[in-house]
C-alpha positions as CSV (number, residue, x, y, z in Angstrom):
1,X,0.0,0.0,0.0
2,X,1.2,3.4,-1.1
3,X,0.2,5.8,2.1
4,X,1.1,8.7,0.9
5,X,-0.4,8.2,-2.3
6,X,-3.9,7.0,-0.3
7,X,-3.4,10.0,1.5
8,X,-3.8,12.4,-1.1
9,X,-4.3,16.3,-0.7
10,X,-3.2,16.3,3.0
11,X,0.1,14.3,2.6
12,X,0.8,16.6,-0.3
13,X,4.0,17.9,1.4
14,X,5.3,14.6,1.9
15,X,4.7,13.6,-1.8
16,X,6.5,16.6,-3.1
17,X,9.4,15.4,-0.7
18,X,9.4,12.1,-2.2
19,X,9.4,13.2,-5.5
20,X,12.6,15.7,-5.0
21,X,14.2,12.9,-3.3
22,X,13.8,11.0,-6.8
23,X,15.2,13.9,-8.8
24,X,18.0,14.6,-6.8
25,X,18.9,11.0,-6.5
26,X,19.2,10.7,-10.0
27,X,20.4,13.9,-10.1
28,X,23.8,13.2,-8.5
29,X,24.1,10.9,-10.9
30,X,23.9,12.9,-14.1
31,X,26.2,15.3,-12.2
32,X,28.9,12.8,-12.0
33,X,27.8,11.5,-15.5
34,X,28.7,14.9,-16.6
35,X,32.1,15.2,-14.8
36,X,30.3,18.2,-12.6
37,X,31.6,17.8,-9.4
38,X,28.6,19.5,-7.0
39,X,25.7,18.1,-4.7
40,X,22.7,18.7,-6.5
41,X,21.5,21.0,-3.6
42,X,24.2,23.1,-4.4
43,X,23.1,23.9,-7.9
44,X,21.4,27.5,-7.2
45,X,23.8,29.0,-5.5
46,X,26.7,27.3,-8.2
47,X,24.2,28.6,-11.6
48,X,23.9,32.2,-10.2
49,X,27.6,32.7,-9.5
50,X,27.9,30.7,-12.8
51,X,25.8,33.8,-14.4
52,X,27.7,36.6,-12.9
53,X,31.2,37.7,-11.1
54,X,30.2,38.1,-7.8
55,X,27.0,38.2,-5.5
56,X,26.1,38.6,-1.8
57,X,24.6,35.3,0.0
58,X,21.4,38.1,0.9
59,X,20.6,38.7,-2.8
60,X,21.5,35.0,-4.0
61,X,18.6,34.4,-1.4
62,X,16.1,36.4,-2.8
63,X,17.1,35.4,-6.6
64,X,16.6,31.7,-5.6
65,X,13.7,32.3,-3.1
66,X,15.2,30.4,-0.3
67,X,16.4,31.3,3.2
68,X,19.4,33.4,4.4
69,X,20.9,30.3,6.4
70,X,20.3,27.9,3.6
71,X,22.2,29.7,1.2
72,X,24.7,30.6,4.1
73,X,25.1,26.9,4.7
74,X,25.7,25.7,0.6
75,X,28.4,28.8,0.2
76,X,30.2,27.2,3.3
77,X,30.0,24.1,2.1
78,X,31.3,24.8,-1.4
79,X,34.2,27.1,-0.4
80,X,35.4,24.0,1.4
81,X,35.0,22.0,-1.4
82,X,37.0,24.8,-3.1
83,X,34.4,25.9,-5.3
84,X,33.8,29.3,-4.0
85,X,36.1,32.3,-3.1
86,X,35.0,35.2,-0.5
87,X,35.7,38.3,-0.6
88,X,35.3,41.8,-0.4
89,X,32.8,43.6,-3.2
90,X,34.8,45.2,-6.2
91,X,32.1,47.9,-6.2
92,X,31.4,48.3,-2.1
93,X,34.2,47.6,-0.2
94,X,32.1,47.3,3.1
95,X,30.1,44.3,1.6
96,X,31.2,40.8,1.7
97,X,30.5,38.7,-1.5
98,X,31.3,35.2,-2.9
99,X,32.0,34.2,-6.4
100,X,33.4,31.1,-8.3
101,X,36.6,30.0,-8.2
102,X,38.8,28.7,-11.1
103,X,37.8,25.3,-10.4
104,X,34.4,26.2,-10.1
105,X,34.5,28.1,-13.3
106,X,36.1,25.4,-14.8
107,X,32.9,23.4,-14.3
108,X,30.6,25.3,-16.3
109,X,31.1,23.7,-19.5
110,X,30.1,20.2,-18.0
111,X,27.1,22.2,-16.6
112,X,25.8,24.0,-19.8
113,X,26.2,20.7,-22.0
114,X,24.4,18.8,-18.7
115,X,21.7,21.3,-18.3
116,X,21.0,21.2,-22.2
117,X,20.2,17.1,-22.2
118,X,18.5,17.6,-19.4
119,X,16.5,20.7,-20.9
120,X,15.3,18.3,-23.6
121,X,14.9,15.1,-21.6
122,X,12.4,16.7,-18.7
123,X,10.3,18.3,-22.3
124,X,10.6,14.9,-23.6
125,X,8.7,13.6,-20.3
126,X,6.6,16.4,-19.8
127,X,5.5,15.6,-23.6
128,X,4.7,12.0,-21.8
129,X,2.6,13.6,-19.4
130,X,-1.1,14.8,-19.3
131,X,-1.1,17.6,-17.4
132,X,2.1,20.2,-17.2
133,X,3.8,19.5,-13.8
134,X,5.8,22.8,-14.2
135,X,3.0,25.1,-14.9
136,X,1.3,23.4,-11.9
137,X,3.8,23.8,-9.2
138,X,4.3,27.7,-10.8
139,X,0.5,28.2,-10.2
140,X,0.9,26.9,-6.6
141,X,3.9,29.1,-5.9
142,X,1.9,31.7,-6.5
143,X,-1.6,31.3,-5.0
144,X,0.3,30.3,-1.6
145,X,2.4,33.3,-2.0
146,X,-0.8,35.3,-1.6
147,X,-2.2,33.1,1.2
148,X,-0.6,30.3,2.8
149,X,-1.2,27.0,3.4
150,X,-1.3,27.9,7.1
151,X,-3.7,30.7,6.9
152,X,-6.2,28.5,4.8
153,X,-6.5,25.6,6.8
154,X,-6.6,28.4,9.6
155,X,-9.8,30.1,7.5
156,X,-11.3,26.5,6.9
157,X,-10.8,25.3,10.7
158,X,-12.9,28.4,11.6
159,X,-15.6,28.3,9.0
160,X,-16.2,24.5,10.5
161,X,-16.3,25.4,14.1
162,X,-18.3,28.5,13.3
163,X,-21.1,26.3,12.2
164,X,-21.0,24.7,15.6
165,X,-22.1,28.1,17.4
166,X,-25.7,28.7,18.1
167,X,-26.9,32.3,18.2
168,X,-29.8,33.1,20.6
169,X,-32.2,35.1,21.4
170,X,-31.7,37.0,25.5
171,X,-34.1,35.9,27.8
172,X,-33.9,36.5,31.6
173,X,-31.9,33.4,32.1
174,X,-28.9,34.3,30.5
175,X,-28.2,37.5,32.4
176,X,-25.4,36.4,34.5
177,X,-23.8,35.6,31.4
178,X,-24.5,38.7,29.8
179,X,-22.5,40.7,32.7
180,X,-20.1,37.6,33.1
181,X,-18.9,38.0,29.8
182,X,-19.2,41.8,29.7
183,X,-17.5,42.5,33.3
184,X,-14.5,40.1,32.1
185,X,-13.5,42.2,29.1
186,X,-14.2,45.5,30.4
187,X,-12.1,45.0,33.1
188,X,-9.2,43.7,31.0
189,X,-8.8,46.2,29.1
190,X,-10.4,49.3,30.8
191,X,-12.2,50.1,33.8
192,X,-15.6,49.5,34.7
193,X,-17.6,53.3,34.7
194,X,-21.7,53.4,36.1
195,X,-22.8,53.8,32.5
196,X,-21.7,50.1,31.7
197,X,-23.2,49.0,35.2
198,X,-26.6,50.5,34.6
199,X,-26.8,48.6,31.6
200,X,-25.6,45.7,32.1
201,X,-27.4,44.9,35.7
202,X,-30.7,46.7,33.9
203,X,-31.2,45.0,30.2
204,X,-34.5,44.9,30.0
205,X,-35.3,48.9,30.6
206,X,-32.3,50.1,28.9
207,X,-31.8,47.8,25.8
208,X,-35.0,45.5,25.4
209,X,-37.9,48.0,26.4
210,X,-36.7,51.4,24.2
211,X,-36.6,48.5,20.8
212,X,-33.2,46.8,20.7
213,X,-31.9,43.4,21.4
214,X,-29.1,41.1,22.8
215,X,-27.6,38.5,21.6
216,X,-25.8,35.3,22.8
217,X,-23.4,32.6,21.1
218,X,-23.2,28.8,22.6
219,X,-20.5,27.3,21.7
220,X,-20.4,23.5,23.1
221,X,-23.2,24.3,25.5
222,X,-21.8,27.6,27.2
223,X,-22.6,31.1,26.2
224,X,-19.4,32.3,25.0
225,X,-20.3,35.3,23.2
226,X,-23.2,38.2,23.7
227,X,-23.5,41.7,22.0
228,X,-26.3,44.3,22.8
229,X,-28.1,46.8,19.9
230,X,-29.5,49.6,21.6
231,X,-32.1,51.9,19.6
232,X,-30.7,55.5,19.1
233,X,-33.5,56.5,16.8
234,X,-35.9,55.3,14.7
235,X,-33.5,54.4,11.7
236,X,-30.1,53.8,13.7
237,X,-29.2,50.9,16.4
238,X,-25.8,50.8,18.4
239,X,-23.8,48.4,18.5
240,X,-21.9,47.4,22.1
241,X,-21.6,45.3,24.6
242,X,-20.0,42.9,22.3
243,X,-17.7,40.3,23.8
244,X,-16.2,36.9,24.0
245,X,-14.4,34.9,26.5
246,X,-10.5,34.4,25.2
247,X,-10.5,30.8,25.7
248,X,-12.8,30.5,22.3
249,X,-11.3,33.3,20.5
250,X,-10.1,32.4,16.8
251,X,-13.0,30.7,15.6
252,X,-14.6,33.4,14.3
253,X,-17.4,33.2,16.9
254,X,-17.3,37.2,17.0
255,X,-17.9,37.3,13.0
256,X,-20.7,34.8,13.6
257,X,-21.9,37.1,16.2
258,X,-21.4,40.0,14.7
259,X,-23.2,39.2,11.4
260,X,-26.1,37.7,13.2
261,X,-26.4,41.4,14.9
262,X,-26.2,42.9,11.6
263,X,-29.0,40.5,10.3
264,X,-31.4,41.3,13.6
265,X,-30.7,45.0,13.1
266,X,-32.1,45.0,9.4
267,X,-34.8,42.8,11.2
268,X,-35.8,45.7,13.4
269,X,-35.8,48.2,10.7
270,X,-32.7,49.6,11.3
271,X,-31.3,51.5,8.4
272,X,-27.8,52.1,9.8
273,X,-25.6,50.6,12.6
274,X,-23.3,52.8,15.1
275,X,-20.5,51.5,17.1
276,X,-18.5,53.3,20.1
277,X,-14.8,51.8,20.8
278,X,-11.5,52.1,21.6
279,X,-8.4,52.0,19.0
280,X,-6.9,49.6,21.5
281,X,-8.9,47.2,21.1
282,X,-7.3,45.7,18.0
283,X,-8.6,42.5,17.3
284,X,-12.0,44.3,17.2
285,X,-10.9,47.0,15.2
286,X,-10.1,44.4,12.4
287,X,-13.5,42.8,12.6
288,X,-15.1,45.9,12.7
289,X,-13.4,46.7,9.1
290,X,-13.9,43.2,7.8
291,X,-17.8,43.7,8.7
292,X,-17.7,46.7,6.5
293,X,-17.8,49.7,9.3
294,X,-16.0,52.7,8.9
295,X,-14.9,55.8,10.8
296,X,-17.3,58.8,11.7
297,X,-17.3,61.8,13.7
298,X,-20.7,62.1,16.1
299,X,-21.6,63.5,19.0
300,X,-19.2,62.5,22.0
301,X,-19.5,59.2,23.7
302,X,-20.8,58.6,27.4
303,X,-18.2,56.0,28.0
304,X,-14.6,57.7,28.7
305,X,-12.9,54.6,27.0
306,X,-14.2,55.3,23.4
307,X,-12.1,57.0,21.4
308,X,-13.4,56.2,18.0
309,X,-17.1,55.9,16.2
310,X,-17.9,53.6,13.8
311,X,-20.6,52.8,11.6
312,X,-22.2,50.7,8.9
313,X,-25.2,51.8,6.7
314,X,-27.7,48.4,6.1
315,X,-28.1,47.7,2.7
């Protein structure tokens, strides 16, 4: 049984492995073949100095796309294997480069015939092939360039657990959650002033009675989220008391949150959401954005923490 190959998408890092460790197998081979004394790994680093007199290990880095210490480690290598000269730039004395020496440069024939057979043997096999590997692995370069594998399995792992939170409706019951989870971020960041108090110990005649709502994500049974709409005016609800305990934070159980307010506010016939907050608060300030709220100027805030107004206009 082939596990890797059973494996498929998620061992795909292990079968690219595999398959380098089959070129470069048989390319030590051809190397010898060709009287081209290098390890394959060394090859970069050996065609760019090939190509030009000198270069610095920092800009042979970024030419070849790899790390600092990797190239760091192949120059060492090769100047022991007396490949490689170091020295000081011919243009900028202060800056250290490496370049080829004689009997590196006397290597380059070997390569240039070498790199020509084996120009026309990989289109020869890519002719054998259905789809183009080369193309493929240029396209994947790319698209991970502009997001990483981390950050979509990341993006995936919260879309999956986001569908695992439940968004309620407040009723008397969850109260004590409501300040629990208010009280806890408040005080973590700021302190508590009577304006948050009288709300939060009083939700009924200052947020449910004048036409707003609260809301409340369970996650795994326990409330774990809650946000509050207050009604400012006939067209325009507020958005605050909007909070959730760190130990389920990064799996987007604020964005599930915060879209189900948006989606109750339109409910109510809100035409336009407002937000008081704090510049501190980053994590929020980046949801906030990503909801599609941006800055205003109004009339000043009650609460001495907020420093910035934000607000949304509901399509």
């Amino acid at each position: 049984m082939d596990v890797l190959q059973e494996l498929g998408k998620v061992a795909l890092g292990s079968r690219l492995r595999r398959l380098g460790d089959v070129f470069a197998c048989d390319a030590a081979k051809i190397f010898q073949m060709y009287g081209v004394d290098i390890q394959p790994k060394w090859f970069p680093v050996f065609y760019l100095l090939s190509q030009t007199e000198e270069s610095s290990i920092t800009a042979m880095a970024a030419d070849i796309g790899c790390s600092h210490p990797v190239v760091s480690q192949a120059v060492k290598e090769m100047t022991r294997a007396g490949l490689i000269e170091t020295g000081k730039s011919s243009e900028d004395g202060r800056m250290n480069v490496v370049k080829l020496s004689d009997a590196g440069r006397a290597l380059i024939p070997g390569l240039e015939a070498q790199m020509q057979d084996v120009t026309e043997s990989m289109d020869e096999l890519q002719g054998q092939m259905q789809h183009n590997l080369l193309k493929a692995i240029e396209e994947t370069e790319y698209l991970l360039e502009e997001k990483s594998l981390h950050d979509r399995v990341l993006e995936q792992r919260k879309r999956r657990e986001s569908q695992r939170v439940e968004i309620l409706d407040y009723t008397p019951e969850f109260h004590d959650d409501f300040k629990r989870l208010n009280y806890e971020w408040i005080e973590k960041f700021f302190t508590v002033e009577d304006a948050d108090r009288e709300l939060l110990e009083h939700p009924n005649e200052r947020i449910l009675n004048p036409g707003g709502a609260i809301l409340l994500a369970r996650y795994e049974g326990e409330i774990v989220g809650v946000c509050a709409l207050f009604r400012k005016d006939d067209e325009t609800l507020e958005l605050a008391k909007m909070a959730v305990t760190p130990k389920v934070q990064g799996r987007s159980i604020g964005w599930t949150l915060g879209c189900a307010a948006v989606d109750k506010a339109r409910s109510l016939g809100a035409k336009k959401l407002h937000i008081d907050s704090n510049t501190k608060l980053k994590a929020a300030m980046k949801l906030y954005a990503k909801m599609g709220f941006v800055r205003v100027v109004g009339p000043p805030s009650p609460y001495e923490k907020c420093n910035i107004q934000l607000e949304k206009i509901l399509d």
